[in-house]
Every structure is written in structure tokens, then in C-alpha cells.
C-alpha positions as CSV (number, residue, x, y, z in Angstrom):
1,X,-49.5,-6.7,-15.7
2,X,-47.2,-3.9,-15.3
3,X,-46.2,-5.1,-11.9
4,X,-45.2,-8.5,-14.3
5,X,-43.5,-6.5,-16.6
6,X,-41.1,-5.0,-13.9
7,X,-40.5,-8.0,-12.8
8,X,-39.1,-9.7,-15.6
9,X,-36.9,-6.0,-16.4
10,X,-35.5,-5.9,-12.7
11,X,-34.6,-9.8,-13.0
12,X,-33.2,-9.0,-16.6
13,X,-31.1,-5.8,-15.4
14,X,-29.6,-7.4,-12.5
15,X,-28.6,-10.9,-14.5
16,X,-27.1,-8.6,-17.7
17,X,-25.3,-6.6,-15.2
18,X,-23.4,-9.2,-13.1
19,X,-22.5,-11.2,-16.3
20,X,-20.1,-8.0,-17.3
21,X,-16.7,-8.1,-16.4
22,X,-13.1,-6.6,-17.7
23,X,-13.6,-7.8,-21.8
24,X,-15.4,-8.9,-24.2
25,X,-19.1,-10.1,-23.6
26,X,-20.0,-13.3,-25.4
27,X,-22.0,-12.7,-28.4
28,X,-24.4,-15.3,-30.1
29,X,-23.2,-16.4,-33.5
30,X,-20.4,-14.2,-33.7
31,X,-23.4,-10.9,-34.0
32,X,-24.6,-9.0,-31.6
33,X,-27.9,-10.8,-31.8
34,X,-31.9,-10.8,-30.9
35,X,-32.5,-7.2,-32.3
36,X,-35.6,-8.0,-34.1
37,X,-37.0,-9.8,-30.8
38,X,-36.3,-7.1,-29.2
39,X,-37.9,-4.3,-31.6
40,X,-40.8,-7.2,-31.8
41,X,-41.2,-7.0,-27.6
42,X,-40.9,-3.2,-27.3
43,X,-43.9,-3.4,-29.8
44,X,-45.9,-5.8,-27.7
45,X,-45.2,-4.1,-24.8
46,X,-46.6,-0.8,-26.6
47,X,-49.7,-2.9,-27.6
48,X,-49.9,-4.3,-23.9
49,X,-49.8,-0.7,-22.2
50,X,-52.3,0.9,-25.2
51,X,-54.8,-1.7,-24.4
52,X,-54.3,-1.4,-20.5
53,X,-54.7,2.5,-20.4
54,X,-53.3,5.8,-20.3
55,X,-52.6,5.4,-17.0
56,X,-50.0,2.8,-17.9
57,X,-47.8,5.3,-19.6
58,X,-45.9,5.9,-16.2
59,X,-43.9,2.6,-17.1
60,X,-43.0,3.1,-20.6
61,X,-39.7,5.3,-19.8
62,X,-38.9,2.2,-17.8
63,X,-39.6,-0.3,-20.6
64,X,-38.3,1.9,-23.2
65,X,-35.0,2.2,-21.1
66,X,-34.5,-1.3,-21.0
67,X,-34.5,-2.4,-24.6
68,X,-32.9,1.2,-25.5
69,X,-29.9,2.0,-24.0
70,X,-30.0,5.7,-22.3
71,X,-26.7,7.5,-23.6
72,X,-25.7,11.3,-24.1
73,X,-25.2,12.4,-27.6
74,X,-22.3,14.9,-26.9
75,X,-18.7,14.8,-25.7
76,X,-20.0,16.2,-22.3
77,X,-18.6,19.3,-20.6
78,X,-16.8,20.9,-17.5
79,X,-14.8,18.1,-15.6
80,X,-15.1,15.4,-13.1
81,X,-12.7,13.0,-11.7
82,X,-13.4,9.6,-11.5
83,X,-11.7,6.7,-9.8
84,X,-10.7,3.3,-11.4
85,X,-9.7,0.6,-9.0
86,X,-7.8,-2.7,-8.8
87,X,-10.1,-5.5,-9.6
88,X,-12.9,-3.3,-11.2
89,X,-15.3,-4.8,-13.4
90,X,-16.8,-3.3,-16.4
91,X,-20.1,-2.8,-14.3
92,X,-18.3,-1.3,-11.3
93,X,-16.3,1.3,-13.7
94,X,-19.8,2.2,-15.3
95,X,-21.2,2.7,-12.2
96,X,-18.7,5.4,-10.9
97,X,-19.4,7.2,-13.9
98,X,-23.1,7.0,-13.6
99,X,-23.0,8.1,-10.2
100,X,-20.1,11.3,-11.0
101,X,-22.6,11.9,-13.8
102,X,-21.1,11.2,-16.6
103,X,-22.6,8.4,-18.5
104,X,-26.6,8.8,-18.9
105,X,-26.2,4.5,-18.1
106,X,-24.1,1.9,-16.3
107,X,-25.0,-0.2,-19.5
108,X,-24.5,2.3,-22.1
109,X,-20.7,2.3,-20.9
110,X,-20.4,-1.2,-20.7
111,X,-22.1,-1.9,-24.6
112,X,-19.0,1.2,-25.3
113,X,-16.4,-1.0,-23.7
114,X,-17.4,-3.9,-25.3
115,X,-17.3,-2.7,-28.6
116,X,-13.9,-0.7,-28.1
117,X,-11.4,-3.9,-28.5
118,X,-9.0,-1.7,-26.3
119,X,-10.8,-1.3,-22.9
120,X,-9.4,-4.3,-21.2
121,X,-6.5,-2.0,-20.8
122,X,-7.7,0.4,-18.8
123,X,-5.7,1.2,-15.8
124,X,-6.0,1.6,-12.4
125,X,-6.2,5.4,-11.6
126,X,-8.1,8.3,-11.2
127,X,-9.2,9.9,-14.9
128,X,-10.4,14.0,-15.6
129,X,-13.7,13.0,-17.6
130,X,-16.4,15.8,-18.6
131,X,-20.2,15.2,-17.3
132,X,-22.6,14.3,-19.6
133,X,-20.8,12.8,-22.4
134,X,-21.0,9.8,-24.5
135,X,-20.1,6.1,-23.4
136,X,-17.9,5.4,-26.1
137,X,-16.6,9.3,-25.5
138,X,-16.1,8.3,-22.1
139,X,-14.3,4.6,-22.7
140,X,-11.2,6.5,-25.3
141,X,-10.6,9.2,-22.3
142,X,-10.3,6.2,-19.9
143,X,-7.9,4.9,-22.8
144,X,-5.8,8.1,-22.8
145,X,-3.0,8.7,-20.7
146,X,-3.2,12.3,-21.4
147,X,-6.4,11.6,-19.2
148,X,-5.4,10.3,-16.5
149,X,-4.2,12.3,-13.2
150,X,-0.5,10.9,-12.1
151,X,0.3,12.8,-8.6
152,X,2.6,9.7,-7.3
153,X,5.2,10.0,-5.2
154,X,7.5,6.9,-4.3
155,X,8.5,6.3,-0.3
156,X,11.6,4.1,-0.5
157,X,12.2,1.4,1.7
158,X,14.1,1.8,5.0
159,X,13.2,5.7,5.2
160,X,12.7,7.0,8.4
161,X,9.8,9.2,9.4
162,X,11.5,12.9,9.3
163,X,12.3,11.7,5.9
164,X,9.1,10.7,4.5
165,X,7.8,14.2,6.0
166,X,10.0,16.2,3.9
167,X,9.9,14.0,0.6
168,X,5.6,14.1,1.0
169,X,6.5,17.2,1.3
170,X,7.9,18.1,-1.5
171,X,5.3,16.1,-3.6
172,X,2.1,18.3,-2.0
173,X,3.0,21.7,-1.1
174,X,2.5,20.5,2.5
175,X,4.5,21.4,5.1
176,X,6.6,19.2,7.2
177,X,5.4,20.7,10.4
178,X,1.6,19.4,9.5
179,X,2.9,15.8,8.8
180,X,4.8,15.7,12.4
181,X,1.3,17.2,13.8
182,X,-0.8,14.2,12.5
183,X,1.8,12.1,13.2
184,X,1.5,12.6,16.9
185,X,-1.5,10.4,17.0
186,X,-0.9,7.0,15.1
187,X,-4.1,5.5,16.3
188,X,-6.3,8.2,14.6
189,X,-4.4,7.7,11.8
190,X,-5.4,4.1,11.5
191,X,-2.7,2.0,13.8
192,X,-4.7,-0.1,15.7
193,X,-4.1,0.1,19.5
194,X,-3.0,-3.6,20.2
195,X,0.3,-2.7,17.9
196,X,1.7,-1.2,20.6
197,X,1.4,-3.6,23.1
198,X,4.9,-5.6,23.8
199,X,5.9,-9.0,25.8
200,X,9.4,-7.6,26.7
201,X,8.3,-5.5,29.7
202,X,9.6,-2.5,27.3
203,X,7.8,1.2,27.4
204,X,7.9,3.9,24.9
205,X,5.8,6.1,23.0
206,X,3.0,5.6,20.5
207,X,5.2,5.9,17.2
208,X,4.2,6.1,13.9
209,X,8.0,5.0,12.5
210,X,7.7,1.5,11.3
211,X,3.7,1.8,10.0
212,X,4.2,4.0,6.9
213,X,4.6,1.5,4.4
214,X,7.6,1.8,1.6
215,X,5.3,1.9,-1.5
216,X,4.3,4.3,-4.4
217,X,1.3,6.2,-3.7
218,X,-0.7,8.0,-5.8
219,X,-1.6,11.4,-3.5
220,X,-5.1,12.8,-4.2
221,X,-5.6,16.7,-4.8
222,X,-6.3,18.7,-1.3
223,X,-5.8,15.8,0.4
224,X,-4.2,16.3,3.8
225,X,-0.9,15.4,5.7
226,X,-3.4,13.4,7.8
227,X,-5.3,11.6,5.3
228,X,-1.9,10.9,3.4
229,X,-0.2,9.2,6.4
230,X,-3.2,7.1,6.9
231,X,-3.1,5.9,3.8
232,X,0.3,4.5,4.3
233,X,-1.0,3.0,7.3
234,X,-3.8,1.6,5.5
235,X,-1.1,-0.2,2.9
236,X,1.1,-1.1,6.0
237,X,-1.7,-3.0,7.3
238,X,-3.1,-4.8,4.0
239,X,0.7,-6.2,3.7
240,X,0.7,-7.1,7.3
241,X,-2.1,-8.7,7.2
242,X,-1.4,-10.6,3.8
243,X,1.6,-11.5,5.4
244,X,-0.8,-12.9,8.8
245,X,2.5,-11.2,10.8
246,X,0.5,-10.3,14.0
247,X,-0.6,-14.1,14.4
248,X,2.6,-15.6,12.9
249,X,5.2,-13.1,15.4
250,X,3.3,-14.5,18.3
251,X,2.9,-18.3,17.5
252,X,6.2,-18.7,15.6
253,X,8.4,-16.4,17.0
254,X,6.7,-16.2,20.4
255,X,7.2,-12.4,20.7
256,X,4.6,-9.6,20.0
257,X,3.9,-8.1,16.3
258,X,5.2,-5.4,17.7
259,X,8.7,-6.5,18.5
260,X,8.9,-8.7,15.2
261,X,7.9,-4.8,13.5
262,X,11.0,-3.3,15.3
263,X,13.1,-6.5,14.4
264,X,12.3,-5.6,10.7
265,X,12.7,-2.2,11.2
266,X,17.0,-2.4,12.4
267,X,17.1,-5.5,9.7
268,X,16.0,-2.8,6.9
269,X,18.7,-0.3,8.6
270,X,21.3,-2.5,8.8
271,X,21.5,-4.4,5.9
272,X,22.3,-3.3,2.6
273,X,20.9,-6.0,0.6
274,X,17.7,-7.6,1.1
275,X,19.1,-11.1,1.1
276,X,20.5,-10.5,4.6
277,X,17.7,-9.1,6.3
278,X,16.6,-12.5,7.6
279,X,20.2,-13.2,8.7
280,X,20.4,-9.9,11.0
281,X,16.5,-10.4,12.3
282,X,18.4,-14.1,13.3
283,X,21.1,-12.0,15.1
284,X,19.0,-9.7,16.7
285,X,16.9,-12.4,17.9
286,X,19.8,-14.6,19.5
287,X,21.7,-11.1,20.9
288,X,18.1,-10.1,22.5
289,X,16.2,-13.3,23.2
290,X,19.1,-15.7,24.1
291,X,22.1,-16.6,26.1
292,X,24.5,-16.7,23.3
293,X,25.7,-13.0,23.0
294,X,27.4,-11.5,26.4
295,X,24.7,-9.5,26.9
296,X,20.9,-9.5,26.2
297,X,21.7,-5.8,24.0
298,X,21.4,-4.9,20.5
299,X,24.8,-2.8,20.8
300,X,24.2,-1.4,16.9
301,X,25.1,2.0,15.8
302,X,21.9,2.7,13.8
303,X,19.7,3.3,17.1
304,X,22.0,5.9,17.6
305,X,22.4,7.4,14.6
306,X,18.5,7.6,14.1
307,X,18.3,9.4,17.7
308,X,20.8,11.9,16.1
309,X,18.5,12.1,13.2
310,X,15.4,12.7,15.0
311,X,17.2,15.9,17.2
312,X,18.5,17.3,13.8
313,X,21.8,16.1,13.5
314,X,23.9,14.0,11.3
315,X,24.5,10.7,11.4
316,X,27.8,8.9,12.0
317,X,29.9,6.3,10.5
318,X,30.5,3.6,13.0
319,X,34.3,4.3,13.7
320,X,33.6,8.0,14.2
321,X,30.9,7.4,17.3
322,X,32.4,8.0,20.6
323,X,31.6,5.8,23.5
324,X,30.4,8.9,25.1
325,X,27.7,9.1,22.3
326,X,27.1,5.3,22.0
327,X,26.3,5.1,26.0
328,X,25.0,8.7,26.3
329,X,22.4,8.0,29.3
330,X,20.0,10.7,27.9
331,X,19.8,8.6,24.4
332,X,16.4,6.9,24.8
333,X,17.7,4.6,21.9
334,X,21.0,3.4,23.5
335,X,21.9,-0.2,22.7
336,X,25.2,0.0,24.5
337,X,24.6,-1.5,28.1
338,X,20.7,-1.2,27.9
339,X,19.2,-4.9,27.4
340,X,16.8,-5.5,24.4
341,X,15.0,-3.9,21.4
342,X,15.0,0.1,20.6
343,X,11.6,1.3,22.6
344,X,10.3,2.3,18.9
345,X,11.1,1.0,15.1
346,X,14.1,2.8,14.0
347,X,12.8,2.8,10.2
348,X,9.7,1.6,7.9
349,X,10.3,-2.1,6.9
350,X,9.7,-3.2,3.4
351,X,7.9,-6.1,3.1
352,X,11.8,-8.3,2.7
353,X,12.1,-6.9,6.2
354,X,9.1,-8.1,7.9
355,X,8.9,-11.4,5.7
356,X,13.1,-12.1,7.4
357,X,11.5,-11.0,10.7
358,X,8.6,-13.6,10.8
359,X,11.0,-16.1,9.5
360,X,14.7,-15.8,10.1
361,X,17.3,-18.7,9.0
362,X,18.1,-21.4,11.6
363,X,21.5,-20.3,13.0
364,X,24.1,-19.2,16.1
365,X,24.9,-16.2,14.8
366,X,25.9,-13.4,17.1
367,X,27.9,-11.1,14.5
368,X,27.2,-9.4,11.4
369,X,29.2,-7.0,9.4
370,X,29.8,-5.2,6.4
371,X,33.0,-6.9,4.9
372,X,33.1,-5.2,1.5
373,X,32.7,-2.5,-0.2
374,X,29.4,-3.7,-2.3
375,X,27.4,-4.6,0.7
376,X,28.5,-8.0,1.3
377,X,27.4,-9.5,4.6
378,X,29.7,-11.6,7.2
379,X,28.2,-13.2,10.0
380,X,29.8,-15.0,12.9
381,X,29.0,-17.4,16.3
382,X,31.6,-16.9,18.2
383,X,35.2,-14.5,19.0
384,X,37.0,-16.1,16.6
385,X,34.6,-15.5,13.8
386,X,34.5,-12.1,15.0
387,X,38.0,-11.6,14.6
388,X,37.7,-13.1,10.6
389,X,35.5,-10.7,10.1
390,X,38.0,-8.0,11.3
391,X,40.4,-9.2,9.4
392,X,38.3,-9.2,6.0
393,X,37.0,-6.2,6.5
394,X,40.9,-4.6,6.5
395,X,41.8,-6.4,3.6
396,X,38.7,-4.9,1.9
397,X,39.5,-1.6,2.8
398,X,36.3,-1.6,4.6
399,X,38.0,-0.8,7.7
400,X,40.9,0.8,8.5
401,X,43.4,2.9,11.4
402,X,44.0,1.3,14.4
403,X,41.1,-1.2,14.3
404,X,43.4,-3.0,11.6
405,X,46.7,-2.7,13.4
């Protein structure tokens, strides 16, 4: 009989708690419902246990549980964080405070949430709750924003490593000089291996530039300049994979993810406005992987400016660079008389950057500029587009001295 009796409570428990989710549980008649059935089968089972034997006892917590719902009386004490995240249920919030200790039950919290009209907006994040308290104690402190714990810090798109370093930086109390040490490993940090691998016959190093993902993060206490940097990669890869970029760069654009990453990577550096990142990944394409340009080279002044970067320097306005810079031998990111892409990305892509890498416009374009002073982009084919551009540029003020002569 007892063995019965758990039966039907385990079936019962299990249905009840995968009906719950974010809202309102359907009630019967607009009440709440069967309480008299169920005062009337807590007293059979009573009766049923009584006549069975004292030795039946050991069930009745179990029994008792189930038609009573086990909740603490108090507002709890000490404190406990607890995580709420995206696409939580009612059950699956309830459970993290069951397990963190404290609600006494997963469905005392969800009977709390259901009767507080306000607990569908609860918000992803991670909430300072006290142990031991009660459910409907616990739903208004998910409800507070006093409550919850806001340690975000916003990566914007296009940064380069060093500067994500020093803005995490800033944000934790860590220092730079730990973020460049976990750095040194991207595949521990969560790149998979096969990222690195490239059709162009290029080598270079195992970076991590291009994998931490331009995103708000919400850092957790005492977390490390490791476990921070993997979870950029972590985002990097959920977009990526969202966007199926490792199959699409290979079966659309016949060229490795890796490559399409880099693509992104001097289309986020180049361009000021999103619009025109799929032009420039179109430019960089036919200058690299055609005949169209007069050589197979990037010949762009960002590659350079981020090697300057990376050895502590300043970067340099275009008409500034000398030609002993932009073909400085010792510059592993030289685009001037070196064939194809930079040997690493030269920045960390937003997802308008990879999404104009996978899929660039249909075009012959072998030029892009800046032709005004709000970011405008000009794109030409051929020399005497080129020399438009020039010209537009002058009359924009954009450029000026002898290249306008």
C-alpha cells in the first residue's frame, strides 16, 4: 500500500512540476480549488497508515509534504547568491533556491510566484537572497532591483584585445598583466582548435583577437582574468554558431572560418558605419581572392596601426604613415607588398561584421574610402573611380596638402 501511495505522489510531483512555467498557473473556476479533497485524502491516508501500523509512520512526512507545502516562516538570514537565467521557468528558478537553501520547497516558491501577479517580471541576473526564508519573502527580493547584483561592464564593438584588457580591467580590480597571461592560450580558454586552421597557406600565432565577443557581460565576484575571457569566448561562439559561420565561410565563401573571422575583423576597423561592413568584406575579398586589384594585398593602414598598438605606440592617420612604416619588413602585419589577409584578426567583430563577412554584396569593387566627414563610404572598380573618390574626398575637406593638388 505504501509503495502505491508513493507511486501516485512521485507521478503527482513530477506532472505538477513540469506544468509550471514563467506566470500564472490555471486555476479551476477562477479559485484555487480541491482543498476539501485534499484535507478529505490527507485524512484517508491517516486512516490508511493507522490501520496499516506504526511502522507505516516512516511515510507520513512524505504524504504530509505533498498535500502541505513545506515553507519557512521567517524572512531567512545571512546571504546567498542565486542565479536567474534566460529562459528559466518558475520550476527551474525554485529549484536554484532549493538547492542554495533558501526556500524549504521548489513548490512552495512556485505557489509564491503564482500568487504575486508581479513575478513574470523577474529578470535575468544574479539576486543576494538570505537562507531560509519564506517563498513569497523570497519572490519580492527577486522583484527588487535593490536585490539584484549589477557588476556589468560593456566591451564595444571593434575593440582590440590590449583594449578590452585594460577596460576588464578597470571593471574588476584585475590587472592587465593577468588578462595577457590567460590570453596566451586561446584554446584553454575555450577557442576550439580547428579555428585556427586556414586554406590560404598563411601562418601565424594562436590569437585570441577576434574571439572575445563585443557584448555586455555581467562579471561574477572573484572570478578570474581567465574565466572572464572564456566567457567572451563562450558568447563569441553561441553567435557564431547562431550565425552557422564555420559551415557557411567554407561552403559559400569557399574560404576557412578563420579567414571569413579576419575579413570581419579589418571590415569592423575600417568602416565607420555598420552599413558598409559588407561592402569592405566585398573589397577585401576581390583585392585578396581575385585578379581585379594589381596585386593579391590588403594594402590598408589599420594592420599597421594595430601592430603599433600592440608594441605600445600610437596609431597614425593614414597621410601621416611613412612608406618606411607601411613596408617596414619587421611588421608581421604589413599589407604593403605582402599578398593576402593579416596572419591574425586585427580587432573583435560584432556580429554586423561577421554577418557582411559570410555575405558580402555582389560587386567589382577594388576601393573604399572615407569621403566625408560623418563616415560616409565611397567605393570604386577601377582608376578612374579612384581618382572620384580623390576628388570628393578634397572637396569634403576629408583630405587635404598635396594629395589634393
Amino acid at each position: 500500500m505504501i509503495d502505491d501511495l508513493d507511486l501516485v505522489f512521485d507521478e503527482s510531483e513530477r506532472g505538477e512540476k513540469g506544468r509550471h512555467r514563467r506566470g500564472a498557473v490555471r486555476k479551476r473556476n477562477g479559485k484555487s480549488g480541491g482543498r476539501g479533497k485534499t484535507i478529505f485524502a490527507l485524512l484517508m491516508a491517516l486512516v490508511l497508515l493507522g490501520g496499516i501500523g506504526g511502522g507505516a509512520y516512516i511515510g507520513f512526512d512524505r504524504i504530509r509534504n505533498h498535500f502541505v507545502t513545506p515553507d519557512y516562516d521567517g524572512p531567512g538570514s545571512g546571504e546567498v547568491l542565486v542565479e536567474v537565467k534566460a529562459g528559466d521557468t518558475l520550476t527551474d528558478i525554485g529549484n536554484s533556491l532549493y538547492d542554495a537553501g533558501v526556500v524549504k520547497s521548489t513548490k512552495a516558491f512556485i505557489e509564491a510566484a503564482d500568487a504575486n501577479s508581479r513575478s513574470k517580471n523577474i529578470q535575468v541576473g544574479r539576486y543576494k537572497v538570505h537562507k531560509q526564508m519564506k517563498a513569497a519573502d523570497a519572490v519580492v527580493l527577486l522583484l527588487d532591483p535593490k536585490s539584484r547584483v549589477v557588476n556589468g561592464v560593456t566591451i564595444p564593438e571593434g575593440a582590440m584585445s590590449l583594449v578590452i584588457y585594460d577596460i576588464l580591467s578597470k571593471q574588476t580590480k584585475i590587472p592587465v598583466a593577468e588578462f595577457k597571461a590567460a590570453a596566451k592560450d586561446p584554446v584553454k580558454l575555450g577557442v576550439p582548435a580547428f579555428w585556427f586552421n586556414r586554406q590560404d597557406g598563411k601562418k601565424g600565432p594562436k590569437s585570441i583577437e577576434g574571439f572575445l565577443y563585443p557584448s555586455t557581460y555581467e562579471i561574477p565576484p572573484k572570478a578570474t582574468a581567465a574565466q572572464i575571457l572564456s566567457m567572451m569566448v563562450d558568447e563569441f561562439l553561441r553567435v557564431t554558431q547562431q550565425l552557422d559561420f564555420v559551415n557557411r565561410a567554407q561552403k559559400e565563401r569557399k574560404i576557412s572560418p578563420y579567414e571569413a573571422l579576419i575579413t570581419a575583423s579589418i571590415a569592423q576597423a575600417e568602416s565607420v558605419n555598420e552599413v558598409d561592413m559588407p561592402k569592405v568584406a566585398r573589397v577585401i575579398y576581390n583585392r585578396v581572392y581575385t585578379d581585379k586589384y594589381h596585386c593579391k594585398c590588403l594594402e590598408i593602414d589599420s594592420a599597421i596601426n594595430y601592430w603599433l598598438r600592440l608594441q605600445g605606440k600610437d596609431p597614425k592617420d593614414s597621410d601621416v604613415l611613412k612608406q618606411s612604416e607601411l613596408r617596414d619588413p619587421k611588421n608581421p602585419y604589413r599589407t604593403h607588398g605582402v599578398d593576402g589577409l593579416t596572419i591574425t584578426p586585427i580587432s573583435n567583430p560584432g556580429e554586423a561584421a561577421l554577418k557582411g563577412a559570410l555575405n558580402p554584396p555582389v560587386g567589382d569593387w577594388i576601393y573604399f574610402m572615407t569621403i566625408d566627414k560623418k563616415g560616409t563610404m565611397g567605393y570604386g572598380s577601377n582608376d578612374a573611380e579612384y581618382r572620384n573618390l580623390i576628388r570628393t574626398m578634397c572637396n569634403n575637406k576629408v583630405l587635404t596638402g598635396s594629395n589634393c593638388a
